[in-house]
C-alpha positions in Angstrom: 14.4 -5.0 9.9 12.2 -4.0 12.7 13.2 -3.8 16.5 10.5 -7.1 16.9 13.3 -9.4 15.8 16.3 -10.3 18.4 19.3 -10.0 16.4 23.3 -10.9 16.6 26.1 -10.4 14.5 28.1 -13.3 13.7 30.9 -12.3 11.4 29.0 -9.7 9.9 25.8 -11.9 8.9 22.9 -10.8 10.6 20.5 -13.9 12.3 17.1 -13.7 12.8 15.2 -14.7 16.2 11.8 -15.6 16.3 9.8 -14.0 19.0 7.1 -16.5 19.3 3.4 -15.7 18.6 4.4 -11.9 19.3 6.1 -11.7 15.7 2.3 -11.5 14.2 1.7 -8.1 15.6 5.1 -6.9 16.3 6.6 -6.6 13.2 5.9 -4.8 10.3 5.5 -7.5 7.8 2.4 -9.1 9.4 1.2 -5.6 9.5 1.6 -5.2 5.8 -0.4 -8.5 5.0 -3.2 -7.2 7.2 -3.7 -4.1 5.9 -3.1 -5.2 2.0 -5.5 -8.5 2.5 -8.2 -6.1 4.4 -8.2 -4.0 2.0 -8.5 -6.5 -0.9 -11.3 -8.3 1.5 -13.6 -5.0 1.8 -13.3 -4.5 -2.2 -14.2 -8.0 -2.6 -17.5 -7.4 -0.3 -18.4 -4.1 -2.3 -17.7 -6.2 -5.3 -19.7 -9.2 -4.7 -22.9 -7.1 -3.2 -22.4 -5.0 -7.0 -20.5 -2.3 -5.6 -16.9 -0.8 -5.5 -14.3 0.9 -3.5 -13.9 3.3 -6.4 -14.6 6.2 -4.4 -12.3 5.8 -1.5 -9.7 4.8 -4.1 -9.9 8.1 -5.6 -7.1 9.3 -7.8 -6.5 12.7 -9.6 -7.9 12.7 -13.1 -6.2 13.7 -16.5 -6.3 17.6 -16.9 -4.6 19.9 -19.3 -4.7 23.4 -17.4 -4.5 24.3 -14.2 -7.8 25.1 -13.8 -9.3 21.3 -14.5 -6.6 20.2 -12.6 -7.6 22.4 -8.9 -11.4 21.9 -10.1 -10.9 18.1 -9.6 -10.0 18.4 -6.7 -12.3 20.7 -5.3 -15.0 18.8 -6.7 -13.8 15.6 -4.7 -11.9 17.1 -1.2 -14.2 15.1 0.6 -13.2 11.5 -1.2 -9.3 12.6 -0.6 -9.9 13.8 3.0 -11.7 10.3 3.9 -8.8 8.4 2.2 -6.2 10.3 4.3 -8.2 9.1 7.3 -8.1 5.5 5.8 -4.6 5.6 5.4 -4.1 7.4 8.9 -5.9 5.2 10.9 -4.2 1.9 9.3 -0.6 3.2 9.6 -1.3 4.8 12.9 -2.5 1.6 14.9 -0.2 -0.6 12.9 2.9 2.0 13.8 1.9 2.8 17.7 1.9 -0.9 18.5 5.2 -1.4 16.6 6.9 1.6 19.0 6.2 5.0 17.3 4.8 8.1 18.1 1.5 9.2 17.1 2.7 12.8 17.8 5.5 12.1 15.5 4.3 10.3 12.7 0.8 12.1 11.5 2.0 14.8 11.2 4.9 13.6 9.2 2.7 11.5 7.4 0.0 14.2 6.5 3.1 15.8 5.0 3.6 12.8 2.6 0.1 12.5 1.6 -0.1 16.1 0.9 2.7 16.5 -1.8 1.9 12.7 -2.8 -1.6 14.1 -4.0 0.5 17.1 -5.6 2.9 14.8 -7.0 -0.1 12.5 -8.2 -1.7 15.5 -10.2 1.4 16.4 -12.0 1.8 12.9 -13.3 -1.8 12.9 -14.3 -1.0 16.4 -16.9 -1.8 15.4 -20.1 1.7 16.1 -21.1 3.8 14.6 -17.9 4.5 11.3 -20.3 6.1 13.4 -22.7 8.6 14.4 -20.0 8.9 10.9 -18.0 6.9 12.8 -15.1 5.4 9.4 -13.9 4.3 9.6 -10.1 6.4 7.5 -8.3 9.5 9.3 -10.2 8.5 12.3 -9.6 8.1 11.4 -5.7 11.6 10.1 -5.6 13.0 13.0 -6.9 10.9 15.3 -4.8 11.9 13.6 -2.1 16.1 13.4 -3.1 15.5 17.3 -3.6 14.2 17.7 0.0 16.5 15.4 1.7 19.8 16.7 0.3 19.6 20.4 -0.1 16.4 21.6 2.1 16.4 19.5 5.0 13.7 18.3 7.2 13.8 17.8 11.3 15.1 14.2 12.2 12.0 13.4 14.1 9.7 13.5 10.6 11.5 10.0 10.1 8.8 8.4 11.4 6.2 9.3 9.1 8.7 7.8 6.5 8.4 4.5 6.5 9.9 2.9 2.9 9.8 -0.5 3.7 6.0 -0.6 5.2 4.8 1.3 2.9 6.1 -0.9 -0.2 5.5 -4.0 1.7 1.5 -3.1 2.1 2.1 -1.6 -1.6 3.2 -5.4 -2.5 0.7 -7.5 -0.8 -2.0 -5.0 -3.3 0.0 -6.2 -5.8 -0.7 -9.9 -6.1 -4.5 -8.8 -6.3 -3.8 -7.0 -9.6 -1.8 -10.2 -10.9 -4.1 -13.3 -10.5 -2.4 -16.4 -12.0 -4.8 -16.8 -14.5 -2.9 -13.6 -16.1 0.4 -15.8 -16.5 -1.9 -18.6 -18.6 -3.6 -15.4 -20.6 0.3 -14.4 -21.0 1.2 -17.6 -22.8 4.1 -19.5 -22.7 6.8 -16.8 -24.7 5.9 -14.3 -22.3 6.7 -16.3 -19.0 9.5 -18.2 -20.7 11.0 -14.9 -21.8 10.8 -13.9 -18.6 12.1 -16.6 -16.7 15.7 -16.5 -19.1 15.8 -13.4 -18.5 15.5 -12.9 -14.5 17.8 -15.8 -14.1 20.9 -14.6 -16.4 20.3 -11.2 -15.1 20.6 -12.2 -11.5 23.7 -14.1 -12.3 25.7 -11.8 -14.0 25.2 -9.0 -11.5 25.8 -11.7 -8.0 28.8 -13.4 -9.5 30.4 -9.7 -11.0 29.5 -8.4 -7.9 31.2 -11.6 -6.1 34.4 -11.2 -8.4 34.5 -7.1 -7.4 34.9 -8.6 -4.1 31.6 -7.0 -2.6 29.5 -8.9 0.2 27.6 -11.6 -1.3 24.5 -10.2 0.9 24.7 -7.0 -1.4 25.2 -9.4 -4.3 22.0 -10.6 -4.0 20.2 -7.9 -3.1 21.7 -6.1 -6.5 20.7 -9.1 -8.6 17.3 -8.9 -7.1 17.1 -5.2 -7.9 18.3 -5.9 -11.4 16.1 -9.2 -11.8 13.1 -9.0 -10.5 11.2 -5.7 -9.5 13.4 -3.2 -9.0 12.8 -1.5 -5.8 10.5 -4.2 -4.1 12.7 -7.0 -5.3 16.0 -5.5 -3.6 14.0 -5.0 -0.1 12.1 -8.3 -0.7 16.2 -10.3 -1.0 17.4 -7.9 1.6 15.0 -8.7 4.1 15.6 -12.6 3.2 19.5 -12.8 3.0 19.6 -10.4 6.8 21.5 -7.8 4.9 23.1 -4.8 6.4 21.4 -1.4 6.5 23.0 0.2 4.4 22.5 -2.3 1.4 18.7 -1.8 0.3 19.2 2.2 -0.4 22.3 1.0 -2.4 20.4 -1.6 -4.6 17.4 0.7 -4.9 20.1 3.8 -6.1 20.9 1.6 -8.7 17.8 0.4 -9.8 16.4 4.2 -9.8 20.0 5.4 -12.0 19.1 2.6 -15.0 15.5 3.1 -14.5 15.8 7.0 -15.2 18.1 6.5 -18.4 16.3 3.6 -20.0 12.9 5.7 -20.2 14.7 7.7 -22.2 17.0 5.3 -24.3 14.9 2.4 -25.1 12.2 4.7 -26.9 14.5 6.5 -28.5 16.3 3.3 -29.6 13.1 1.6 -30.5 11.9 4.1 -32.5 15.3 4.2 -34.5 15.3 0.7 -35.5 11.7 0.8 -36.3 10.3 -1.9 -34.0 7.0 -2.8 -33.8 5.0 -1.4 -30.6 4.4 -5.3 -29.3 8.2 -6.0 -29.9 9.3 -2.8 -28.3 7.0 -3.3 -25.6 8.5 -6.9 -24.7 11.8 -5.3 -25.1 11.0 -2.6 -22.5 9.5 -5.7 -20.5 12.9 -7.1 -20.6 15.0 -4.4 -19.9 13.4 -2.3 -17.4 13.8 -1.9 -13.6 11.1 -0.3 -12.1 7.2 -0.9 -13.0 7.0 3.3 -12.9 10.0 3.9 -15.0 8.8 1.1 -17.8 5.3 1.7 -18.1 6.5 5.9 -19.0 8.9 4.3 -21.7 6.4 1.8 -23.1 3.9 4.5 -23.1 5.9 7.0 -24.7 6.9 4.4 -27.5 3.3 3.5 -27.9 2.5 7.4 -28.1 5.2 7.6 -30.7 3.7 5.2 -32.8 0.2 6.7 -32.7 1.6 9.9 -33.9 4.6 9.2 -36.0 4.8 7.3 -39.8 6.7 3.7 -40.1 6.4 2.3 -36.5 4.0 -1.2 -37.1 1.7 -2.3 -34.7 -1.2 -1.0 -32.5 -0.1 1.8 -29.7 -1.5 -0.2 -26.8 0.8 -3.5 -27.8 3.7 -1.1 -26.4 2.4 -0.7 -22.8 0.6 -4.4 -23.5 4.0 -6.3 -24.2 5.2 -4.6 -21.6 2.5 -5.9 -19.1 2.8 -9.2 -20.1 6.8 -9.3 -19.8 7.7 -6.6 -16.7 4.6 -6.3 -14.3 3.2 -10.4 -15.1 6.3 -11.8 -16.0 9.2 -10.7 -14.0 7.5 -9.2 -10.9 5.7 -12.7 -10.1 9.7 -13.8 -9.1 10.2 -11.6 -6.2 8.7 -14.5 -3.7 10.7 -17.2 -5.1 14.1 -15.3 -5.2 12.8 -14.7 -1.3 12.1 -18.3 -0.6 15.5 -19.3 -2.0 17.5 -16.8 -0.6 16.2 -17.6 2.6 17.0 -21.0 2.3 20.9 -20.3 0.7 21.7 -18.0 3.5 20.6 -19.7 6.7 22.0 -23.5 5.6 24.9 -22.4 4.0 26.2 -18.7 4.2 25.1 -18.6 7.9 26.1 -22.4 8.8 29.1 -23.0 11.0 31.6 -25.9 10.6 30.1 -27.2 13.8 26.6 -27.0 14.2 23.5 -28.3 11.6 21.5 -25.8 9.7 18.1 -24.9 11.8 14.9 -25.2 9.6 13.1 -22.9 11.7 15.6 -20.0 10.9 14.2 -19.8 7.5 11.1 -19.4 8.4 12.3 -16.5 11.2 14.1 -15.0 7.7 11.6 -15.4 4.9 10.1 -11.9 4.5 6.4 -12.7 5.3 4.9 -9.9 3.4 5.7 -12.2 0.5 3.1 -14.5 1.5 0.4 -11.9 1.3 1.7 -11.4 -2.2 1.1 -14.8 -2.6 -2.4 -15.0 -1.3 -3.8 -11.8 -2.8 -2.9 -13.2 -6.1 -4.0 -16.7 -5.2 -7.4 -15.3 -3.9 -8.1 -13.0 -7.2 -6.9 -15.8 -9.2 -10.2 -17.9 -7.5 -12.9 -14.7 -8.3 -11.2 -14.7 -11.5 -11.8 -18.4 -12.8 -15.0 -18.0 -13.1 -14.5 -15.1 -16.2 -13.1 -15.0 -19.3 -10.5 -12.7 -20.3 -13.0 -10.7 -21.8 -14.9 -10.4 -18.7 -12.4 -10.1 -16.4 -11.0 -6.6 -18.0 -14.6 -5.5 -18.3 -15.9 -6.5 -15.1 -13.6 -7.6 -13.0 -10.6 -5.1 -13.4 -12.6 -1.8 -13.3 -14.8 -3.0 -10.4 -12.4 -5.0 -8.1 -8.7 -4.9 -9.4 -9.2 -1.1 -10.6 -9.4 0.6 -7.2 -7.2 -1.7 -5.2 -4.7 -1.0 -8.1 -4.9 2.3 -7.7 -4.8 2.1 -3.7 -1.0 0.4 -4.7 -0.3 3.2 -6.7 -0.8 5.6 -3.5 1.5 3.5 -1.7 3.9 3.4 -4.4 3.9 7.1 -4.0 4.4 7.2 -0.4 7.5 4.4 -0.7 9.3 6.4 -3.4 8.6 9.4 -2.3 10.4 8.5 1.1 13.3 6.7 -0.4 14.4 10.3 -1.3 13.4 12.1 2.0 16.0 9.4 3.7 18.5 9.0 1.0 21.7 11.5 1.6 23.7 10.9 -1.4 27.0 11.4 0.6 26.1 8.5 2.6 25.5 6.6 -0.8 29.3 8.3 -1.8 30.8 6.1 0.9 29.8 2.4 -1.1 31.9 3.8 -3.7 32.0 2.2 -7.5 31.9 -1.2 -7.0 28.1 -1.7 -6.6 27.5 0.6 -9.6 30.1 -1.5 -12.1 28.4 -4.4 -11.3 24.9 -3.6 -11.5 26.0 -2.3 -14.5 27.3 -5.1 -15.6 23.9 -6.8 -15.5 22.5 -3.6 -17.1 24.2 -4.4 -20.6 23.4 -8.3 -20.5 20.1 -7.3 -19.2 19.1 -4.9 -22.5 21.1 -6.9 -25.1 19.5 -10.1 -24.0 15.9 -8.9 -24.3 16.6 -7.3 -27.3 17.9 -10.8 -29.3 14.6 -12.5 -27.1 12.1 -9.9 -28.4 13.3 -9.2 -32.0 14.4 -12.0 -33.3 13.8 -15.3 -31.0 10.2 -14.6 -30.4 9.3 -11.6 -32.7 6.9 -13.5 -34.0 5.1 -13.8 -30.9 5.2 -10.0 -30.1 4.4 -8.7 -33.7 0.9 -10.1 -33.1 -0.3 -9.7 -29.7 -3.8 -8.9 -29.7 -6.3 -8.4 -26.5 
């Protein structure tokens, strides 16, 4: 929560106060929808005049030595140099207007782009799915690494912004999922998706509730098991005014699962034999971070292009997986905002005395949501006009491509400063109640979506085609 909002503590929930027209360039959520939607506006313009942002949206390329891996970038210093500017400029106005130092965050933030684009390339080795190196991963254990056994000085914090970063990261999200992806989906898909986040989120609240934890952590933990991981537990956090220190706790969580399902649901796919489309929905299902389950679909759909007796096509893994994880599940981060928002200002928040204010849940909704919203809504109009077939071989590599991969980069920078502020003995002090019952969710979470995938609608995801 920025230091725009007025805020007082009254027993321990935290109330928003507007501050008027000043809230649409004082805090950071406005900021976030202006710099996702401009950027999804300028691709539109380059798209529409038969152009692209491609080359500002440059990412590093597959390599296999060392050698193809530094000539890449050689070959394109001047495409990453003008995207650092881009990124510079956008964070730095935003950022000096909200109350930081320019002194203090470039040069904090020139360190994050640097080992960003190192940790980038390293995800991009032709082998780093093989060993679950996916980017945003790697940047979070970087970062862990740095925080808790190098160090860095206190003022670098500004250049560190996890919250901005994943809200911009967010907004460029809904331009990569137009709705007309949740009608090419088909009903399974979004009603597996639906049962799913729902039971999910209500196992881990109501465990959480029973372990007598704060039910403002019990949401965001629900979210962070639910919905999208990491952008789902800031997204409810941010709607429910939850304290501090309840975000890095849901997102610790999310990252634990996230790291041993990569490796468990492959291996336990490939065991039973499932078929790429089925283990793919199953990954869909089970997963809690896009990063985390797009390595594990990948690797199972890797499997199967290399190893005897697993059915279907390699690309149904990572497909399935799409359809159920990044269309399915992700689409519910702004309604578990919007009704959070509503639950905790008319009746966590209400005194015995006084009548609910409307207003207040506008003050708490996280607005960054509704760029989400209006990305998707705007891509969803440039889409209509296409088939599916067109869309993936006009639309996505020209327009949706390059903002995707601008998300990506932002990603990056939000995971990789998760770690750089996460102290693990900070984390100690929450003790084992929020781990039980994320847990908790965990095991209803996989055994659920395994029963949904492979044997209630196995049909469905034995024969995905695209």
């Amino acid at each position: 929560m920025t230091a725009a909002n007025e805020t007082k503590s009254e027993g321990g929930a935290t109330t928003v106060r507007s501050m008027g027209w000043k809230e649409l360039y004082l805090k950071e959520d406005w900021w976030a929808i202006y710099l996702g939607l401009g950027i999804i506006l300028v691709a539109y313009l380059f798209f529409i005049n038969g152009s692209t942002i491609k080359w500002i949206a440059i990412t590093p390329a597959k390599w296999h030595t060392i050698d193809q891996a530094l000539g890449h970038f050689g070959d394109h210093i001047v495409q990453y140099v003008a995207q650092l500017v881009l990124w510079s400029v956008v964070f730095t106005i935003s950022l000096r207007v909200l109350g930081f130092k320019f002194a203090e965050f470039f040069p904090s933030f020139l360190f994050v782009y640097v080992c960003s684009i190192v940790i980038f390339m390293v995800g991009q080795w032709d082998e780093a799915s093989y060993y679950n190196l996916e980017p945003p991963l790697l940047a979070l254990a970087l970062g862990l690494v740095i925080s808790n056994f190098i160090g860095l000085p206190k003022w670098m914090d500004a250049g560190f912004r996890v919250e901005y970063y994943i809200k911009a990261g967010i907004v460029l999200l809904g331009a990569t999922l137009p709705f007309t992806l949740i009608v090419w989906a088909g009903p399974v898909a979004v009603m597996q998706a639906t049962i799913v986040s729902v039971t999910t989120f209500g196992v881990i609240y109501f465990v959480s509730l029973k372990m007598g934890l704060d039910r403002r952590l019990a949401a965001t933990l629900g979210a962070g098991g639910a919905v999208c991981g990491v952008s789902g537990a800031i997204a409810i956090a941010g709607a429910v005014g939850a304290k501090k220190e309840h975000a890095p706790i849901a997102i610790t969580m999310v990252i634990i699962w996230a790291i041993v399902m990569i490796f468990f649901l492959p291996l336990a796919s490939r065991v039973l034999g499932l078929p790429t489309g089925v283990a793919g929905a199953w990954i869909g299902t089970s997963e809690f971070a896009d990063a985390a389950g797009f390595a594990a679909a990948q690797a199972y759909g890797n499997m199967a292009g290399s190893v005897q007796g697993i059915p279907g096509n390699p690309d149904d893994a990572v497909f399935g997986f799409t359809l159920m994880k990044v269309i399915g599940r992700d689409i519910w981060i702004g309604i578990w905002a919007f009704v959070f928002a509503i639950i905790a200002t008319t009746r966590w928040e209400r005194k015995a005395d006084s009548k609910p204010n409307p207003a207040e849940i506008w003050w708490r909704f996280p607005k960054f949501v509704l760029g989400f919203f209006i990305a998707s809504v705007f891509i969803t109009i440039v889409a209509s006009g296409y088939s599916q077939a067109d869309f993936n071989k006009i639309v996505n590599p020209k327009l949706v491509g390059p903002i995707k991969d601008l998300r990506t980069w932002a990603f990056i920078f939000c995971f990789f400063s998760i770690g750089l502020t996460t102290r693990f003995r900070e984390l100690a002090s929450a003790g084992m109640k929020p781990f039980w019952a994320f847990t908790s969710g965990v095991f209803v979470n996989v055994i659920l979506g395994f029963v949904l995938s492979t044997i209630v609608f196995a049909g469905y995801w034995s024969n995905l085609t695209h």
